[in-house]
Kinemage of the C-alpha trace (Angstrom):
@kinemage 1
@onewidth
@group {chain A} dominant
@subgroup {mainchain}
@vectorlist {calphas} color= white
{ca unk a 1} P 0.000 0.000 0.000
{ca unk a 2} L 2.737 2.519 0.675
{ca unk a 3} L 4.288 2.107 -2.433
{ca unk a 4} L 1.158 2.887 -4.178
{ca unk a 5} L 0.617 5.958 -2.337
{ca unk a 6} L 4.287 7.241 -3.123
{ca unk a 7} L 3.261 6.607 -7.189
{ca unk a 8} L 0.294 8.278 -6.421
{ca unk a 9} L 1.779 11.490 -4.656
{ca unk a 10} L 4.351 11.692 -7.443
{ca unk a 11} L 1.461 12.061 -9.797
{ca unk a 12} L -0.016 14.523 -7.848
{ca unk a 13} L 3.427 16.465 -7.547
{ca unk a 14} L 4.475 15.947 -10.811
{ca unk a 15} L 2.125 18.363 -12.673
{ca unk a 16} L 3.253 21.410 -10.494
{ca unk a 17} L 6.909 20.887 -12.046
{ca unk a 18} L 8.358 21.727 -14.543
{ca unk a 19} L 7.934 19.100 -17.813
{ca unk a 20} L 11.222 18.059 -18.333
{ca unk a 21} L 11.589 17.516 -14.647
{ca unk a 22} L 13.503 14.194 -13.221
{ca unk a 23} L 11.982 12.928 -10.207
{ca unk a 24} L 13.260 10.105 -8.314
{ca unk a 25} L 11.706 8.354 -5.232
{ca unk a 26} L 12.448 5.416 -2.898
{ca unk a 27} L 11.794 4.379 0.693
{ca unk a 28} L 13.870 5.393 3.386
{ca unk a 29} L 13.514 4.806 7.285
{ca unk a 30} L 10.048 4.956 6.554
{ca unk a 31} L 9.636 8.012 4.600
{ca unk a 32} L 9.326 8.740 1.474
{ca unk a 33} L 12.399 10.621 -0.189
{ca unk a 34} L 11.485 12.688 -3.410
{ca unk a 35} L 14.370 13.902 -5.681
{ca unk a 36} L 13.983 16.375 -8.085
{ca unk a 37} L 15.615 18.811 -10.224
{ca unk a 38} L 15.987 19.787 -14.071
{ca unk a 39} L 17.664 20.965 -16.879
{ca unk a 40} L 17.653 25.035 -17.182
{ca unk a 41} L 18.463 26.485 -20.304
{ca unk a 42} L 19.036 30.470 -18.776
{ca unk a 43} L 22.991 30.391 -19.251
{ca unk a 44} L 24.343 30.118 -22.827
{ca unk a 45} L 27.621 28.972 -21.665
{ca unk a 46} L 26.355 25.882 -19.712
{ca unk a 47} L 23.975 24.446 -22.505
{ca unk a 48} L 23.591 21.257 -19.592
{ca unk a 49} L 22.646 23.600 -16.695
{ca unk a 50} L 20.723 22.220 -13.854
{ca unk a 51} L 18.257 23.444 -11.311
{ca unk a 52} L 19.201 22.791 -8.129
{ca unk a 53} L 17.921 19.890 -6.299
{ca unk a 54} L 14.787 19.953 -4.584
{ca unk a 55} L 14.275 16.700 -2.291
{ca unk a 56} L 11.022 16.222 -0.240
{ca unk a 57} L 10.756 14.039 2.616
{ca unk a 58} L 7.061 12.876 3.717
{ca unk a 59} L 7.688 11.817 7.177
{ca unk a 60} L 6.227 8.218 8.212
{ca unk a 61} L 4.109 9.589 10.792
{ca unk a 62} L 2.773 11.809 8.116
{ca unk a 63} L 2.148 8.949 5.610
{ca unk a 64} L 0.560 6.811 8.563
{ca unk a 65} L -1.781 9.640 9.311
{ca unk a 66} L -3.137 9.732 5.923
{ca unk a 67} L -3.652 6.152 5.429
{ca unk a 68} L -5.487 6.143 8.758
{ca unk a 69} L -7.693 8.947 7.116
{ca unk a 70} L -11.137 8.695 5.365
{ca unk a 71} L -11.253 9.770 1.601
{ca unk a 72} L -12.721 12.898 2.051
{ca unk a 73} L -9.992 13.422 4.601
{ca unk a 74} L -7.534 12.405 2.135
{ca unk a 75} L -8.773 14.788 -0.585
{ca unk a 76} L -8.124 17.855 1.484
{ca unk a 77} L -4.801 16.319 2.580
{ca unk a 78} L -4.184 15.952 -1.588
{ca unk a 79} L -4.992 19.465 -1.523
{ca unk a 80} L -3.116 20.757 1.025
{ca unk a 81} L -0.124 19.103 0.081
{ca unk a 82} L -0.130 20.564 -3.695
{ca unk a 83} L -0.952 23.929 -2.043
{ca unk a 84} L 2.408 23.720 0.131
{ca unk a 85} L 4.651 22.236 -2.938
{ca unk a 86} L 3.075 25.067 -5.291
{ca unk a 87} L 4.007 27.559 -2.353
{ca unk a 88} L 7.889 26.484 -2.284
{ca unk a 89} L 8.055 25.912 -5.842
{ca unk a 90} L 6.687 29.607 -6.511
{ca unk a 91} L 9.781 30.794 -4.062
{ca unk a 92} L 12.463 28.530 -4.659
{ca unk a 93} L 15.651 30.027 -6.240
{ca unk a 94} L 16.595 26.983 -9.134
{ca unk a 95} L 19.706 28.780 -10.084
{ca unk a 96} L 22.847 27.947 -8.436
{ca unk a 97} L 25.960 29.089 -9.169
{ca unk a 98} L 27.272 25.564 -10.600
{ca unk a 99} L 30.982 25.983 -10.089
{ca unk a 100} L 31.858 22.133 -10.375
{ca unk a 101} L 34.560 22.516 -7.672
{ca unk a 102} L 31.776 22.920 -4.525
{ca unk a 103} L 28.857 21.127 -3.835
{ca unk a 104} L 25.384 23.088 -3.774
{ca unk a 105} L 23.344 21.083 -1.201
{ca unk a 106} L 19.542 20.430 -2.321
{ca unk a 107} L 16.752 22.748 -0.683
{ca unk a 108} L 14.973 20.303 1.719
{ca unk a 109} L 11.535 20.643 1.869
{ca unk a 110} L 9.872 18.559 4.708
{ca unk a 111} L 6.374 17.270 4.917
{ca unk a 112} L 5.149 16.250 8.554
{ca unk a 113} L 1.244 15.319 9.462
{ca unk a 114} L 0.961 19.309 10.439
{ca unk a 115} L 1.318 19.635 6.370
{ca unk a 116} L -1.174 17.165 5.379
{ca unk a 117} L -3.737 18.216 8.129
């Protein structure tokens, strides 16, 4: 079941990305890990620019929450949740300064059961 609700959050996520965005997921200590980023085309000296990493972590308490919710319940969770991606998305800076000689750490972006509820 928790696999299945991880595919289903990513398509939920997905459309408030950009198109050409990779997104990769897995398990981990009970969360879910979300890892995205994409190619930017806004420097014409780095034709293979990337944005800088974005990775979400849906905490297991959060995910058990939901599952113990009803579906009405979980379609204002769905909603909330795309409401506080859309909200970081519309303020996150995706330009780094890609000097290959330092590492640009990804912007973290937590969901706990506060999120979702």
């Amino acid at each position: 079941m928790t696999e299945d609700l991880l595919d289903y959050w990513l398509r939920i996520i997905k459309p408030l990305l950009p198109a050409n965005a990779w997104v990769a997921s897995r398990l981990s200590h009970g969360d879910y890990l979300i890892q995205i980023d994409w190619k930017i085309e806004n420097d014409m000296h780095q034709s293979n620019k990337r944005s800088r990493k974005i990775e979400i972590t849906i905490k297991e308490a959060a995910i058990d929450d939901y599952l113990n919710k009803d579906k009405n319940e979980r379609e204002l969770s769905d909603i909330k949740m795309k409401q506080w991606i859309s909200e970081r998305y519309n303020t996150f800076n995706l330009d780094c300064d890609d000097n290959e000689s330092h590492y640009v750490s990804p912007d973290k972006w937590r969901i706990s059961k506060d999120v979702l509820n």
